[in-house]
C-alpha positions in Angstrom: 0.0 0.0 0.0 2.6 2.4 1.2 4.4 1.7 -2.6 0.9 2.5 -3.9 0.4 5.9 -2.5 4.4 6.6 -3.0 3.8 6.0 -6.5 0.8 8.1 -6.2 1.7 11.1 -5.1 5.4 10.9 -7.8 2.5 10.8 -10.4 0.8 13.6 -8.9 3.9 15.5 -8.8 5.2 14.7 -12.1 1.2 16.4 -13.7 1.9 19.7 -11.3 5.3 20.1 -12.6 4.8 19.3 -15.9 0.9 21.7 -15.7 2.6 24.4 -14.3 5.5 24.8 -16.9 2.4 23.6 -19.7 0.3 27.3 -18.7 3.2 29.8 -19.6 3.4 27.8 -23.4 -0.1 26.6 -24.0 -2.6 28.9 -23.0 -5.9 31.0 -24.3 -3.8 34.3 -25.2 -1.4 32.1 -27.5 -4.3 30.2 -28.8 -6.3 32.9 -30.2 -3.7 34.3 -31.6 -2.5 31.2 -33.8 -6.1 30.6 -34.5 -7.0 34.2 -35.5 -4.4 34.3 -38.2 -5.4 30.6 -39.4 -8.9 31.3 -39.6 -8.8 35.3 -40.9 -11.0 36.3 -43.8 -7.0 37.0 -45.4 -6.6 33.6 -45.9 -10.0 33.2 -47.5 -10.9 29.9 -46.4 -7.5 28.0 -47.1 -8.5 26.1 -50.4 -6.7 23.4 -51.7 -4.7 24.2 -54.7 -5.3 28.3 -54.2 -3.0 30.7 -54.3 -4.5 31.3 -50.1 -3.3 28.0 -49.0 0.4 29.4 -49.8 -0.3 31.8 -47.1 -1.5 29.9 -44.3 1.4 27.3 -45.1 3.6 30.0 -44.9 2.6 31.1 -41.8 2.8 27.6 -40.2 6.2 27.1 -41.5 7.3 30.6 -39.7 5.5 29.3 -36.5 7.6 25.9 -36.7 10.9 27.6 -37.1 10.1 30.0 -34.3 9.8 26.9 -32.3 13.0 25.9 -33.0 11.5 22.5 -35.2 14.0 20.6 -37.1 13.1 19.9 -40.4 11.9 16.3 -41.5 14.5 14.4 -42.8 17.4 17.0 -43.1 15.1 18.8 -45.8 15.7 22.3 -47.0 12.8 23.2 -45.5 9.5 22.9 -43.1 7.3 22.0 -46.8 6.7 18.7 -47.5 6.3 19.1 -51.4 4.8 16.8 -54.0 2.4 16.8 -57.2 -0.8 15.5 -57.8 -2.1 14.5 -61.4 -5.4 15.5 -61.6 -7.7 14.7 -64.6 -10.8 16.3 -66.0 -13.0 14.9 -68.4 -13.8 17.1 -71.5 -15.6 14.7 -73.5 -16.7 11.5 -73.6 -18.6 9.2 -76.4 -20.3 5.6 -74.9 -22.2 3.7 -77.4 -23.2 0.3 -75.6 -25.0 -2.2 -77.9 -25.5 0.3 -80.7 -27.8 2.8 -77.9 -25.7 6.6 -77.4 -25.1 6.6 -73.8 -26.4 10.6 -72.6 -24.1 12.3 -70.7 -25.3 12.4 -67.6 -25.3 8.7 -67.2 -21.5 8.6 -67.5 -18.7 9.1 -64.7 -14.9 8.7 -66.1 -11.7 8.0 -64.1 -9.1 8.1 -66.7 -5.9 10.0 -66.8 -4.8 9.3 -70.4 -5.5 12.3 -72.9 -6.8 10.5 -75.3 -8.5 7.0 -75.1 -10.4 4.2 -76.9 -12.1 0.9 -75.5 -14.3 -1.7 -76.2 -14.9 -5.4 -75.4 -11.3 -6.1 -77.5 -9.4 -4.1 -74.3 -11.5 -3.4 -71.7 -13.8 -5.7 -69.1 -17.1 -5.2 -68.3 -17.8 -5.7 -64.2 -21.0 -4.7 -62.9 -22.7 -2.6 -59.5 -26.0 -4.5 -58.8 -28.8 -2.8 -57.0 -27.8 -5.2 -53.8 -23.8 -4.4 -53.8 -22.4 -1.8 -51.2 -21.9 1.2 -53.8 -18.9 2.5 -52.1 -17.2 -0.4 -51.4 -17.8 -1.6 -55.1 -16.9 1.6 -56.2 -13.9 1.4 -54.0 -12.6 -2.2 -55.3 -13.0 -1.0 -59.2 -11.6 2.7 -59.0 -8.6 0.7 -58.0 -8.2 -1.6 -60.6 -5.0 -2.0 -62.9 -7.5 -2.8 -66.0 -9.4 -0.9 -68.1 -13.0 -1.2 -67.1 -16.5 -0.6 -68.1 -19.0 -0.6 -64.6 -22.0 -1.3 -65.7 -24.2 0.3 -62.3 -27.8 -0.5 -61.4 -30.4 2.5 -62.3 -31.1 2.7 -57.9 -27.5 4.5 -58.1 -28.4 7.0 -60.1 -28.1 9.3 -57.7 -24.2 9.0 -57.5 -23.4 9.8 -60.9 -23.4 13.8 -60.7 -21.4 12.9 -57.5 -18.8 11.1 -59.3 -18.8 13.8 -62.2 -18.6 16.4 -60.2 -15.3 15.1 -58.5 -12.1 15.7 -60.0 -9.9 12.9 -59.4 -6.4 13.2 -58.3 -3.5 10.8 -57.7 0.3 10.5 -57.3 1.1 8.1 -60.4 -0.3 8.3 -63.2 -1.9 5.0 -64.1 -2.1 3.3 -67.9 -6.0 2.1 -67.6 -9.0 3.7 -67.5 -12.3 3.3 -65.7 -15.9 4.6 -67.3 -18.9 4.4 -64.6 -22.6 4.3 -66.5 -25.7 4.3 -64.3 -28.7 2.7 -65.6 -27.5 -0.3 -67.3 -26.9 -4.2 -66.5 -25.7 -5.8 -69.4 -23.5 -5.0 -72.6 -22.4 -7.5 -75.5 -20.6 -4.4 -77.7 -19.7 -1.2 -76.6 -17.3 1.9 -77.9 -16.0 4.2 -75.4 -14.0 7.5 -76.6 -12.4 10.0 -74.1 -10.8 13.5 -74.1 -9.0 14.4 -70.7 -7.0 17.1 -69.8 -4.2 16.4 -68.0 -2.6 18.6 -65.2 0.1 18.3 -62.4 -1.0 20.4 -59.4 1.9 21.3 -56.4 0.6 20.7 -53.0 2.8 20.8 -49.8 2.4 19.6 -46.2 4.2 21.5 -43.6 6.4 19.2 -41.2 8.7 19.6 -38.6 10.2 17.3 -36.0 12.1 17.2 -32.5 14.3 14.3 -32.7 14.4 11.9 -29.8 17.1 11.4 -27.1 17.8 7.2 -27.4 14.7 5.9 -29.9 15.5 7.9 -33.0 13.9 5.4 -35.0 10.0 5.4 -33.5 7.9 8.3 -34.0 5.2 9.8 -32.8 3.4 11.8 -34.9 0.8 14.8 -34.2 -1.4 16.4 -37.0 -3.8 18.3 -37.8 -5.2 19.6 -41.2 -4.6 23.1 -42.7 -6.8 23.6 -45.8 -10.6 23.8 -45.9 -13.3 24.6 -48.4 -12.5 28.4 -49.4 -14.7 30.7 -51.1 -18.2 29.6 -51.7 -22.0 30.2 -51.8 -22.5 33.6 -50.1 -24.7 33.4 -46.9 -26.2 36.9 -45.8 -23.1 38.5 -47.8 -20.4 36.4 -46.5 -18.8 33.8 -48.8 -15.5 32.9 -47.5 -15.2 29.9 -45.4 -13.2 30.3 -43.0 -13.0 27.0 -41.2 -12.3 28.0 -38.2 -12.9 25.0 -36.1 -12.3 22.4 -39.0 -9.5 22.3 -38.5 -7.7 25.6 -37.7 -8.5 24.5 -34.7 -6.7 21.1 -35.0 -3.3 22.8 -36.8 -3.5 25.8 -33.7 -2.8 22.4 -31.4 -0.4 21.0 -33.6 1.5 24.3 -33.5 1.8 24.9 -30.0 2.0 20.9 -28.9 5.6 21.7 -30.9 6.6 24.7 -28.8 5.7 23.4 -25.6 7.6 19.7 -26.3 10.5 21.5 -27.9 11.1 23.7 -24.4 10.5 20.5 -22.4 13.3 19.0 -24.8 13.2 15.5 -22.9 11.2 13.4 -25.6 13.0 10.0 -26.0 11.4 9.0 -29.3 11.0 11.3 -32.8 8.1 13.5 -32.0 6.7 14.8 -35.6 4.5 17.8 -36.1 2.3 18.2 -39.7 0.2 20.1 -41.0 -1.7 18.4 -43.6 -2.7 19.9 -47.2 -6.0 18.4 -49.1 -7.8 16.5 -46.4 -11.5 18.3 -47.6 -10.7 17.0 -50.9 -9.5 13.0 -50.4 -6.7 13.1 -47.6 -4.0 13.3 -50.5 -1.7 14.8 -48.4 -1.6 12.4 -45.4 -1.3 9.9 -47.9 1.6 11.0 -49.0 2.8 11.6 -45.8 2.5 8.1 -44.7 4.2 6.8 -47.6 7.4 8.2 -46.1 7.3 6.0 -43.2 7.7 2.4 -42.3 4.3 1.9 -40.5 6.1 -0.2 -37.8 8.3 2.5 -36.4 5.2 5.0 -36.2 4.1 3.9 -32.4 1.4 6.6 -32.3 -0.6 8.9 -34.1 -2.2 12.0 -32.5 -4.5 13.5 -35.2 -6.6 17.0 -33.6 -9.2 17.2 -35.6 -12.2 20.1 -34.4 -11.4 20.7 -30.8 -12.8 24.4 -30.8 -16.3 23.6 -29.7 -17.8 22.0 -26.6 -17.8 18.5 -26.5 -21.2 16.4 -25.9 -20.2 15.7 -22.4 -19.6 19.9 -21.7 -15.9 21.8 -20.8 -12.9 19.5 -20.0 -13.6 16.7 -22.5 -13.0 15.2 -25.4 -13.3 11.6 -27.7 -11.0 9.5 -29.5 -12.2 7.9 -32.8 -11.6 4.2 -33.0 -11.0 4.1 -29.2 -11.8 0.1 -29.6 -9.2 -0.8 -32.1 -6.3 0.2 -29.8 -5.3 0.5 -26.0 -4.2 4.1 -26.7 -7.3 6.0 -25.1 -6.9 3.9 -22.2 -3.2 4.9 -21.7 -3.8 8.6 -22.2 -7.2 8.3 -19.6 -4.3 6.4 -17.2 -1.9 9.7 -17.7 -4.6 12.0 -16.7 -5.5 10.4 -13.8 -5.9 13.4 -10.9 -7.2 16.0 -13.5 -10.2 17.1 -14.3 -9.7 16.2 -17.9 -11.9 13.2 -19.8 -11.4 11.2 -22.7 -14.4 9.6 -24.2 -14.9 7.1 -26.7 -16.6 8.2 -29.9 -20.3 8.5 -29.7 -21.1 9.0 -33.3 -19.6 5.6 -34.6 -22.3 5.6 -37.4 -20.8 8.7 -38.8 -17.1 6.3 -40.1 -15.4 9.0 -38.3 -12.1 7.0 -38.2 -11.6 6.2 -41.5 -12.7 10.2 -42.2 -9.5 11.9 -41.3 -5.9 12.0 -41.6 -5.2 9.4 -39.3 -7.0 6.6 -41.9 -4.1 6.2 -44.2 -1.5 4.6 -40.9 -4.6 3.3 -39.1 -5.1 0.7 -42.2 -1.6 0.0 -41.5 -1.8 -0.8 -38.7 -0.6 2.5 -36.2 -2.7 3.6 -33.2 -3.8 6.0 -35.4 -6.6 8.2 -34.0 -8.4 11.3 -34.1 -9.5 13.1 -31.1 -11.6 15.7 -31.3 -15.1 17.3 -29.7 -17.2 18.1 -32.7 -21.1 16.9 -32.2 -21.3 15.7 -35.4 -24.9 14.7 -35.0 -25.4 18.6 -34.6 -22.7 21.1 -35.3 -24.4 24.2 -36.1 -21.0 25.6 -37.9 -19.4 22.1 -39.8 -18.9 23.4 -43.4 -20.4 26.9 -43.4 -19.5 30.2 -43.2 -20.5 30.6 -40.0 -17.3 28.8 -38.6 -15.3 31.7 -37.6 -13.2 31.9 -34.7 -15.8 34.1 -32.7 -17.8 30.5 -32.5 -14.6 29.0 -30.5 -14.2 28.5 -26.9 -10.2 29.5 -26.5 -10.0 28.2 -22.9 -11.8 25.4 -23.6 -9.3 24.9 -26.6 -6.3 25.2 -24.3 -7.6 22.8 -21.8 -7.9 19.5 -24.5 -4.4 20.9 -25.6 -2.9 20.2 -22.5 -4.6 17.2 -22.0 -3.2 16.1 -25.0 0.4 17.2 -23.8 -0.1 15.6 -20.7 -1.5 12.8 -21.5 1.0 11.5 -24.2 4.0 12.1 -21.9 4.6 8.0 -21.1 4.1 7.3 -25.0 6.7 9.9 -25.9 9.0 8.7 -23.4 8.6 4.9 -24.6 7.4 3.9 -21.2 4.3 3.1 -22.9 3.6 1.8 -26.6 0.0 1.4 -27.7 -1.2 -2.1 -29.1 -1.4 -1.5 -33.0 -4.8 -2.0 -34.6 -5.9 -5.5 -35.9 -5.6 -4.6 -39.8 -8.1 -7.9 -40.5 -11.0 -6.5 -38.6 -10.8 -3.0 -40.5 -13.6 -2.6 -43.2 
């Protein structure tokens, strides 16, 4: 017992030393101020691919070397640059058993400029009315052949969906994939496509803090930096400022990296990212991940809307996926003697951990999670213009940031490593 209470009360000092040196870094004033800039009508809502992003990126990369972040893997710089090869349809000709396909019927993933199918070199697969769309439409939009997906007239609804989005990849890939809604069979067909072709530069911004004696694990924390931009004007305001989603989410990632870069006494890799196109397809922690051996990643802390109240009120907060792993149980363990609370997700019908950056490691098997406090059964602000920073609770804010900080500490020092999620149970 007396061991008990010994180890107690070496806990309890360890979360007062470690709180009161946490308030002077992470606090409401420093908040607001990161989040004010992030989520300003300057940046105009931070769209992927515009000219706006550049400034918020810039901005992040300042904050990073003001923190005195190294940069990821001896780069040149705090941006993590690559290209995405986006294609956009500009015509397209279907003919299926002598019948002129209309327009509207057809959805094309193709990134060749110019291409022609039939039976001769292309396969015809099929969506019936009693497949999972999404998964079907998963499964073939990553095929290696050229394809013709015949889809069940109840889908209709998807196809201005799937003509509306502008596919984008890393690679660019020799096949071709043409979606038509309302029909089951073909014998004959003759597909002809135009497609304009484009490379688009996107960056991430990363930084790191090396550890002391486990170079080689990492623990990452991200949050995402872009949102919708300008839009549909509501009562004369059209810029979307996303001010909780996720300014929010790259204001923790920021100051997490100040406050562990003055405590200087992290034993594995701590990594700090921003990510670019997450509204769009989660392109760049994709690429991200690809720069990693999944193995060596022992956690993933990905903020994700933390400016709002969670369900449960002040002080609290949930963890997506909080079944797949042990990690929410270890970081409820750390907080033991605040007044802090980690939840598990209530809104598991909502797929919200395979809707953020932490999806791409997660399906590799990382404690990958999200944690966040959005009620996304009823978030008056998610995706308007209406989320602007003077909808944000800052204290609130600084409170889950600390909990974070505090709450990771055993992970980052390698006391603790989470169990990695079971990759066969993940859909």
């Amino acid at each position: 017992m007396r061991k008990l209470i010994t180890a107690g009360l070496l806990t309890s000092m360890t979360l007062f030393s470690c709180t009161h040196k946490i308030n002077n870094i992470i606090n409401a004033k420093e908040v607001e101020r990161i989040e004010t800039v992030l989520s300003s009508d300057e940046m105009k809502g931070r769209k992927t691919f515009s000219p706006d992003i550049e400034h918020a990126s810039a901005f992040i990369e300042s904050e990073f070397k003001k923190a005195g972040l190294k940069t990821f893997t001896d780069a040149n710089g705090y941006r993590q640059e690559f290209n995405m090869i986006a294609s956009t349809n500009t015509a397209a000709s279907v003919v299926i058993d002598g019948q002129t396909i209309d327009d509207s019927l057809i959805a094309v993933a193709s990134f060749q400029p110019r291409v022609s199918l039939s039976e001769k070199n292309a396969e015809i697969v099929n969506i019936k009315s009693n497949d999972d769309f999404r998964k079907k439409y998963t499964e073939y939009s990553s095929s290696k052949k050229n394809l013709l997906v015949l889809v069940d007239a109840s889908f209709k609804s998807y196809a201005g969906r799937l003509k509306r989005r502008s596919p984008a990849i890393f690679e660019q890939p020799d096949n071709s994939i043409v979606f038509v809604f309302g029909k089951n069979t073909a014998s004959t067909f003759s597909i002809e496509l135009t497609n304009n072709i484009v490379k688009k530069p996107l960056n991430n911004v990363v930084g790191m803090i090396p550890g002391k004696t486990l170079k080689n694990e990492y623990v990452i924390f991200s949050g995402h930096y872009d949102h919708l931009g300008i839009g549909k004007a509501v009562n004369n305001d059209s810029i979307y400022n996303g001010a909780n989603d996720d300014a929010a989410g790259t204001t923790a990632v920021i100051t997490l990296a100040k406050y562990f870069k003055a405590l200087n006494n992290n034993e594995r890799t701590l990594v700090f990212v921003a990510f670019t196109a997450e509204e769009i397809g989660g392109y760049g922690s994709q690429y991200f991940s690809k720069q990693f051996d999944p193995e060596q990643v022992k956690a993933m802390f990905n903020i994700e809307m933390i400016g709002t109240e969670s369900k449960w009120g002040k002080g609290s907060a949930y963890i997506t996926g909080f079944e797949k792993t042990n990690m929410g149980t270890i970081l409820q363990q750390n907080l033991q003697g605040s007044s802090f609370q980690f939840y598990a997700d209530p809104y598991t019908t909502q797929n919200l951990f395979y809707r953020s950056d932490n999806a791409t490691l997660a399906r590799q098997g990382v404690p990958a999670h999200s944690i966040s406090t959005s009620k996304m059964d009823n978030e008056p602000n998610y995706h308007k213009v209406s989320d602007e920073i003077g909808t944000l609770d800052m204290n609130n804010m600084a409170e889950i940031i600390k909990a974070i900080a505090l709450s990771s500490q055993t992970i980052i020092s390698g006391k603790d490593t989470p169990t990695r999620v079971d990759t066969k149970t993940l859909n």
